[in-house]
C-alpha positions in Angstrom: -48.5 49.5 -4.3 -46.0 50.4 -1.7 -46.5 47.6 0.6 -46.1 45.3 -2.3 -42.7 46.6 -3.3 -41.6 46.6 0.9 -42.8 42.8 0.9 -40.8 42.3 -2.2 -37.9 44.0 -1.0 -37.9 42.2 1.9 -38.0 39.0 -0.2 -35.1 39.5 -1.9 -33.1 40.7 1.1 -34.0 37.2 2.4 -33.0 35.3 -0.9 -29.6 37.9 -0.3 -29.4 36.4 3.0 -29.6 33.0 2.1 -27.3 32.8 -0.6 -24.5 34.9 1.6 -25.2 32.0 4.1 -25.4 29.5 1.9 -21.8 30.9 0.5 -20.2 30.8 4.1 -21.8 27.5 4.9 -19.8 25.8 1.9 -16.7 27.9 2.5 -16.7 26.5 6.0 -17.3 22.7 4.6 -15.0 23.3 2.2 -12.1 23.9 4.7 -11.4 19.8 4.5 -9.5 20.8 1.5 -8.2 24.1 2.0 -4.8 22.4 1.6 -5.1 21.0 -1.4 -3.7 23.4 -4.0 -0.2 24.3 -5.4 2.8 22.1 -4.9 2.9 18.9 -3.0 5.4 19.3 0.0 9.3 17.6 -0.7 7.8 17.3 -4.2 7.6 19.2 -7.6 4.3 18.4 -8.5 1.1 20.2 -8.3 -2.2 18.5 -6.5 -4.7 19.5 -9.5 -2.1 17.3 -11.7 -2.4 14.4 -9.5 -5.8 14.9 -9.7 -6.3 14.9 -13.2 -3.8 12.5 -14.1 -4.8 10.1 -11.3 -8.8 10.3 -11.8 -8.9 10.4 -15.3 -5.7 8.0 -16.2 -4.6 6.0 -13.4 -7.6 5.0 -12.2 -10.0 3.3 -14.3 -7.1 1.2 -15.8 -6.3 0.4 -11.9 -9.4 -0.4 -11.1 -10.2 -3.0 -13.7 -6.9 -4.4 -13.4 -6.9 -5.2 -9.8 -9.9 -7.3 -10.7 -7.9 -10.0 -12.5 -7.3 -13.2 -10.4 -3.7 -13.0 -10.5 -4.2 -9.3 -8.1 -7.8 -10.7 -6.4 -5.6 -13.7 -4.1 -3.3 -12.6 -1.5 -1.8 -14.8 1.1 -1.3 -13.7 4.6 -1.0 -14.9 8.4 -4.0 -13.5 10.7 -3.4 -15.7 13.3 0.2 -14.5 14.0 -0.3 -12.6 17.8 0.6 -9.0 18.4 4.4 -8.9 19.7 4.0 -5.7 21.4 0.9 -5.6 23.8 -1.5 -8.4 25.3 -4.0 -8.5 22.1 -7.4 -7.5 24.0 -9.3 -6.0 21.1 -11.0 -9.0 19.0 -13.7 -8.1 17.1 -16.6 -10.6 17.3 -19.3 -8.7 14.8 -19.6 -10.7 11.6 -18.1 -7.9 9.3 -14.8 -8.2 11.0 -14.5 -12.2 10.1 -12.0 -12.8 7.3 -13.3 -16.1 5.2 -10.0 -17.5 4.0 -10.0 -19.6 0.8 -10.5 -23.5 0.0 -8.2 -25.6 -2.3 -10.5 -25.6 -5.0 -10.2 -21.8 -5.0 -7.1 -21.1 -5.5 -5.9 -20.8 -9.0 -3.3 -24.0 -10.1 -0.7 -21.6 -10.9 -0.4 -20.2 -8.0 0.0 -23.1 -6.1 2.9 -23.7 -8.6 4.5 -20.1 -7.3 4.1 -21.5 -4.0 6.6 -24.5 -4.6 8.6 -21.7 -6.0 9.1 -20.1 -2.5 6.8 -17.7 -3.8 8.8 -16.2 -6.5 6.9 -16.5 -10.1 7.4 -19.1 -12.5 9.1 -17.2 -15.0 12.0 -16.0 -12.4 12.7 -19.9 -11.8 15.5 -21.3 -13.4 17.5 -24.6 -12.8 19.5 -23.5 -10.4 23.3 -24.8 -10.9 23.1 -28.0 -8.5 20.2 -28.8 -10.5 22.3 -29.2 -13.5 24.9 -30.8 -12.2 22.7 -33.5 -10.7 21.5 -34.1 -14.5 24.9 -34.1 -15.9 26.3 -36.2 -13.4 25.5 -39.4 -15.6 26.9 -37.6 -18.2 30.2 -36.4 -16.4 31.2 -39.8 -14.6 30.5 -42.2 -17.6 33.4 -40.0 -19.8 35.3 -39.0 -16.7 35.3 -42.5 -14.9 38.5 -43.0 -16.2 40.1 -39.7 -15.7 41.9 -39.5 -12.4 41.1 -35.3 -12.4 37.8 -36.0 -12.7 36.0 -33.5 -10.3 32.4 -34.1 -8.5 30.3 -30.8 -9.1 27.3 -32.7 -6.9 25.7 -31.0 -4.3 24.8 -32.5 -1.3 20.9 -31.9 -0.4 22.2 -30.0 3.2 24.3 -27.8 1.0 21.8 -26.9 -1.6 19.0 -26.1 1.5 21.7 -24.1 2.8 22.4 -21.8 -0.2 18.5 -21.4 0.1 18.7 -20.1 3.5 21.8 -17.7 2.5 19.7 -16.6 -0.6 16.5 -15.5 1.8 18.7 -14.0 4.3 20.3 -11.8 1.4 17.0 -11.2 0.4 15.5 -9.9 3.8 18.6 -7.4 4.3 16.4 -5.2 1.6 12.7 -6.3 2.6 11.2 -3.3 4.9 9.0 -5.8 6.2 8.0 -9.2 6.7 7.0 -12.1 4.1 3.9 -13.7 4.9 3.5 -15.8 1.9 6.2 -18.6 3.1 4.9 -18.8 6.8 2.9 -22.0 7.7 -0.3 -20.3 8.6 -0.8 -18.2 5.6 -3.5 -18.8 3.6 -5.1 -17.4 0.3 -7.3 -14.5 1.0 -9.8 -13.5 -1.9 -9.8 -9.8 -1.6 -12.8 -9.0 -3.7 -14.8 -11.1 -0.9 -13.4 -8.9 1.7 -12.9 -4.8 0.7 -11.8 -2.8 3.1 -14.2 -1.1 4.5 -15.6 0.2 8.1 -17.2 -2.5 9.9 -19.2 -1.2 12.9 -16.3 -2.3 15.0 -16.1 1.4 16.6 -13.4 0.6 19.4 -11.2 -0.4 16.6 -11.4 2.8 14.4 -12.2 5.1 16.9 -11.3 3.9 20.7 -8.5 3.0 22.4 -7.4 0.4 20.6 -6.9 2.7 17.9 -5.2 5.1 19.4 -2.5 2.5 21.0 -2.0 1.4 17.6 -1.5 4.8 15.8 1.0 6.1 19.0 3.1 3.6 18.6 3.2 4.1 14.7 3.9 7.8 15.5 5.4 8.3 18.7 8.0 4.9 19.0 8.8 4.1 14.9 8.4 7.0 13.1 11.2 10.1 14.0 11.4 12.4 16.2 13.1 15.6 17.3 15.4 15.1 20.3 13.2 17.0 23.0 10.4 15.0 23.8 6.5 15.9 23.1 3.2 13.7 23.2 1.2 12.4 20.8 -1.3 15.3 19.5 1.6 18.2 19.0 3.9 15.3 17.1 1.0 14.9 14.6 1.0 18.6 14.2 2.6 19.4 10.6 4.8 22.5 12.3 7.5 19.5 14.0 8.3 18.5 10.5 10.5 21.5 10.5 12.8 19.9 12.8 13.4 17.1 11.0 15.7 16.4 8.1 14.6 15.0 4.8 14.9 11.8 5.1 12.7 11.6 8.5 10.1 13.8 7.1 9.5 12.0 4.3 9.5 8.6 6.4 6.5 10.7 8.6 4.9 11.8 5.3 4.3 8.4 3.9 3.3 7.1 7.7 0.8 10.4 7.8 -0.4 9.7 3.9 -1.2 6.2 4.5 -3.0 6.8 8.1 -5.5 9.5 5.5 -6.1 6.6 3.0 -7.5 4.6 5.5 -9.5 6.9 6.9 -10.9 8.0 3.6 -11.4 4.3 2.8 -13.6 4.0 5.8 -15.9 7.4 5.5 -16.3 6.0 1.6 -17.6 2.6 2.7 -19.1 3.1 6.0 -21.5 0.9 8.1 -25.0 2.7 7.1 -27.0 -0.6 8.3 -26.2 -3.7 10.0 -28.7 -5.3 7.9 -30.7 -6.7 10.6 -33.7 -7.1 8.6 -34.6 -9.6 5.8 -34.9 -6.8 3.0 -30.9 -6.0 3.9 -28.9 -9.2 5.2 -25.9 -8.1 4.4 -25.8 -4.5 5.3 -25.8 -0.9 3.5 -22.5 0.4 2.9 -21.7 3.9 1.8 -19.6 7.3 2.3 -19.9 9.1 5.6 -19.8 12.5 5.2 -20.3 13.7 8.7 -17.6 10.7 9.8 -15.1 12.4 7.1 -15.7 15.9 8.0 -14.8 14.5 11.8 -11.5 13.0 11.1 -10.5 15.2 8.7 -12.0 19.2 9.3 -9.8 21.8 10.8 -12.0 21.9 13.9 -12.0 18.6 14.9 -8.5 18.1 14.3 -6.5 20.5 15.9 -6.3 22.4 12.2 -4.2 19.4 10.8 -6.4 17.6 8.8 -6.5 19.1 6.0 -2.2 18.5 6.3 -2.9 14.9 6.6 -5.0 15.3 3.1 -1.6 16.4 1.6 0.4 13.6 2.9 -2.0 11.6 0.8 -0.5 12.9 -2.5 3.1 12.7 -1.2 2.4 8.8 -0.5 0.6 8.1 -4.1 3.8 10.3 -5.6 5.5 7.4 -3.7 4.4 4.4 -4.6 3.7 6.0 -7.9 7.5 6.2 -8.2 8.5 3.2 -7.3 6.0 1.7 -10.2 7.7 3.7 -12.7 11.3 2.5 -11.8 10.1 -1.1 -11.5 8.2 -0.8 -14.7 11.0 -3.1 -16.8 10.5 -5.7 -14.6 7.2 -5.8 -13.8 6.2 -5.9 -17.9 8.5 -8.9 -18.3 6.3 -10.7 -16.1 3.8 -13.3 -16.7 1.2 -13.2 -14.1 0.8 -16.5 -14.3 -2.2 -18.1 -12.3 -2.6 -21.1 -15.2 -5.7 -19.4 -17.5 -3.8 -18.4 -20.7 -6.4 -15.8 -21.8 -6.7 -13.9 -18.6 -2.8 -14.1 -17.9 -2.6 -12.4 -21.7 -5.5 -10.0 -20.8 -3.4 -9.5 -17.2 0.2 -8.6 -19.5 -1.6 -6.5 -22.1 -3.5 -4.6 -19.1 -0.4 -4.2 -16.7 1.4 -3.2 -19.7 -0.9 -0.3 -20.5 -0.9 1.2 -16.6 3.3 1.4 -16.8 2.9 2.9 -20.3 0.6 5.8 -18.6 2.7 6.1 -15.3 5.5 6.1 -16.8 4.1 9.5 -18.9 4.1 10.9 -15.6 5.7 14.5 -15.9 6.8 15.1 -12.3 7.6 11.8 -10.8 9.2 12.4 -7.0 12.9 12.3 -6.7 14.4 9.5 -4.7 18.0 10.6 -5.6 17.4 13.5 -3.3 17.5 11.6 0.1 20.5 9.5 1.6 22.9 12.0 -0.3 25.4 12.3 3.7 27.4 9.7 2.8 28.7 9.9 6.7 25.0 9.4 7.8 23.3 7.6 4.8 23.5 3.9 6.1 22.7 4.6 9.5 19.8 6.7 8.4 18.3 3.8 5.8 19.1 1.0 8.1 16.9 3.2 10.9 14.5 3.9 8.2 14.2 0.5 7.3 13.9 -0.7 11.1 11.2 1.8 11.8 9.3 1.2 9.1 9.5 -3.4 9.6 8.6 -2.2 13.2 5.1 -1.0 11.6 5.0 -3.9 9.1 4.3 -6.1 12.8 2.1 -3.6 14.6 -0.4 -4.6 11.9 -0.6 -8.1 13.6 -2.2 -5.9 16.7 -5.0 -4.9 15.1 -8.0 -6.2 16.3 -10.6 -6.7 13.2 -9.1 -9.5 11.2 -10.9 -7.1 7.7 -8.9 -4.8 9.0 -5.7 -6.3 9.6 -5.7 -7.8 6.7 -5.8 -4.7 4.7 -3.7 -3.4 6.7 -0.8 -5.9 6.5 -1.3 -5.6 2.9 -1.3 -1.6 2.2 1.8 -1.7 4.6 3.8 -4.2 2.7 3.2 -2.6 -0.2 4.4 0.8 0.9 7.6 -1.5 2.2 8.0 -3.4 -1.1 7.7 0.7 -2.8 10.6 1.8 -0.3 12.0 -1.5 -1.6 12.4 -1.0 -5.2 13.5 3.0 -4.6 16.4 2.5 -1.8 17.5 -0.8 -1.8 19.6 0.1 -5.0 19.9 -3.0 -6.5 17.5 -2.2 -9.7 18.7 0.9 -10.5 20.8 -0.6 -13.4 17.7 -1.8 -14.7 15.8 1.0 -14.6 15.6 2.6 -18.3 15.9 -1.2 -19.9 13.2 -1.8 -22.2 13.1 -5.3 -21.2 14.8 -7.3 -18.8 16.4 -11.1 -19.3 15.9 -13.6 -16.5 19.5 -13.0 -15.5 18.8 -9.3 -14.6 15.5 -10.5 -13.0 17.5 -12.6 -10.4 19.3 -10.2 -9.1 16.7 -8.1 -8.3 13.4 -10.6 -7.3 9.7 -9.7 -6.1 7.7 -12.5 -4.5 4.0 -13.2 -6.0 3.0 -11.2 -2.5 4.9 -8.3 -3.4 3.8 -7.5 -6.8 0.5 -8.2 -5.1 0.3 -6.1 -2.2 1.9 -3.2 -4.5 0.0 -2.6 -6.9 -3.3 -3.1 -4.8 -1.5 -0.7 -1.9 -1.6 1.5 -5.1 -5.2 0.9 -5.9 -5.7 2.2 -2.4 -3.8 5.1 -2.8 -5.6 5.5 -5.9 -8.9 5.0 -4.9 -8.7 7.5 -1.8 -7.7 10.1 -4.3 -10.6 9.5 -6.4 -12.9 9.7 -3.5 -11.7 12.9 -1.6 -13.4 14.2 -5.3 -16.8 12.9 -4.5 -16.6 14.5 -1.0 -15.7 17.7 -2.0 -18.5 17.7 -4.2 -21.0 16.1 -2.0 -19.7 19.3 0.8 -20.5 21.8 -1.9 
């Protein structure tokens, strides 16, 4: 009887045993997010609300939006060369290859926005030497005899003129580069192409990488005036040294460089579908490959920093969808199918209504306030930050660049709509006319790459879920 009790004792001081390592094991796994509580930083908000509200709300509605042909075609230049460094990092694996679209592809309305200059239909009026071309029939038959009589005609050098002065106005605001007007841009289908990690391990991972990312962080983002390299800048205790402005500027740099990451350890390169039972490869998360580029050991105790800069870029963006809300639901999303540009309305309609419920939205008012410093601080900020918008055209996976380009010209068109102040008047109209609308204008790219910059942002949120469970 007694050695049945001692091997039972010594049973359950094993299952003990097990269950107190099994607790630090998770503990330990768990330290990915042992950031992620309480409020996010230069923000009132808490994480667990973004969490809720984005993964319950904002996501699902996102998701099947983005779906919708007028979100699914973006047009962008992969050819343009890198204007910083000899470009010595093409990928040749097939994963990398971008397959850009035919003719017969692209939706006829879109090809419409494109004679546009790639502003949508509904922003284009006749523009006033139009009318006076069609009036001046009218005007010189009952003025011929009128010796006041005074030509309103534009000549065709005059009118491509005012169109140069109207895209030069329009750049002064842009914090980066148009793609869709370039010659070599082309209509991408996204769908055909997520982002994803595609085996090409010297871009994520190698040098290549790491000359991209130090000249994001060391060159364009800001810095304190004594010098430091590359691993103690990264290092969330510098941010004290910085004033607002330039730590938000290194937040949403920071934020965006985790949403990548999380992208790639949530659709990793299982297989390279050599064999005939998987041609086209096994993709899914990575939870070693997150725990790597993300856990307090393997990243200097910062990762799980980086993590919080994720929320303070989806606050952001989120922001800037909120105060661009009138505009945006005056759209038509017009890509020539009448049902699905209704279904497109009634479902963008539906995300604004939610964001805009948002109860802690992040406070742009707050920044730019030294009126001494203000517009040499934005013009910097805006310099830095179209600096970035071109390093993307280094990157050496043409997936990646593309997604890339895209999540970073969203962020810029964000930035856009929050500091450039010219729709701030519109902001708490329930509708806007197309007078209003032409004094503030977003290009078919811009809406595009915003709200799927968004869907990103959204998206990486989402996931970090499924890899906190999948740790415990």
């Amino acid at each position: 009887m007694m050695i049945h009790r001692s091997i039972l004792n010594v049973f359950i001081s094993v299952l003990v045993i097990n269950q107190c390592l099994a607790y630090f094991k998770v503990d330990k796994q768990d330290d990915c997010f042992c950031q992620l509580s309480g409020k996010i930083d230069e923000c009132t908000c808490n994480i667990d609300t973004v969490d809720y509200f984005n993964n319950v709300k904002i996501y699902p509605r996102l998701k099947s939006l983005l779906l919708k042909d007028y979100f699914r075609f973006y047009k962008v230049n992969l050819k343009r060369p890198c204007p910083f460094w000899s470009d010595d990092s093409k990928c040749a694996m097939r994963f990398c290859h971008v397959e850009a679209c035919s003719a017969d592809e692209i939706p006829i309305g879109m090809k419409e926005t494109e004679k546009n200059n790639g502003f949508p239909k509904d922003h284009i009026e006749t523009t006033p030497s139009d009318k006076y071309s069609e009036q001046q029939n009218e005007d010189c038959t009952s003025h011929h005899n009128e010796l006041d009589y005074l030509n309103k005609t534009l000549s065709e050098k005059t009118q491509k003129d005012m169109q140069l002065w109207d895209a030069y106005d329009d750049a002064l605001d842009n914090f980066c580069a148009i793609d869709e007007n370039d010659e070599e841009a082309e209509y991408v289908d996204l769908l055909l192409n997520p982002e994803r990690y595609t085996g090409f391990a010297y871009r994520y991972a190698g040098v290549s990488a790491q000359r991209i990312w130090k000249s994001i962080y060391l060159e364009n983002c800001f810095r304190p005036k004594r010098s430091f390299d590359f691993n103690s800048y990264i290092q969330s205790g510098k941010l004290n040294e910085l004033c607002l402005e330039q730590r938000v500027f290194y937040r949403v740099v920071s934020g965006l460089h985790a949403s990548i990451n999380t992208h790639l350890c949530a659709n990793y390169l299982l297989s390279e579908g050599l064999s005939l039972a998987d041609p086209k490869g096994k993709w899914g998360p990575n939870l070693v490959e997150f725990q790597k580029r993300f856990s307090p050991e393997m990243t200097n105790g910062e990762g799980p920093n980086w993590l919080r800069n994720l929320y303070f870029v989806y606050l952001v963006e989120l922001r800037a969808l909120a105060k661009v809300a009138p505009y945006l639901e005056s759209e038509e999303y017009y890509t020539g199918n009448d049902s699905e540009d209704w279904d497109t309305q009634m479902a963008m309609k539906d995300l604004l209504k939610v964001i805009k419920s948002f109860p802690d939205h992040f406070d742009e008012t707050t920044m730019f306030r030294n009126r001494q410093q203000a517009e040499k601080l934005k013009y910097e900020f805006k310099q830095h930050f179209r600096n970035i918008t071109r390093i993307m055209d280094c990157v050496g996976c043409d997936k990646c660049r593309l997604w890339g380009k895209l999540q970073t010209q969203g962020l810029g068109t964000a930035l856009k709509i929050l500091f450039s102040g010219k729709f701030d008047k519109f902001e708490y109209h329930v509708s806007l006319d197309s007078h209003n609308k032409k004094e503030f204008q977003l290009h078919r790219n811009e809406i595009v790459s915003l709200l799927n910059a968004f869907g990103r942002l959204s998206n990486s949120v989402y996931k970090l879920d499924d890899f906190r469970q999948m740790l415990r």
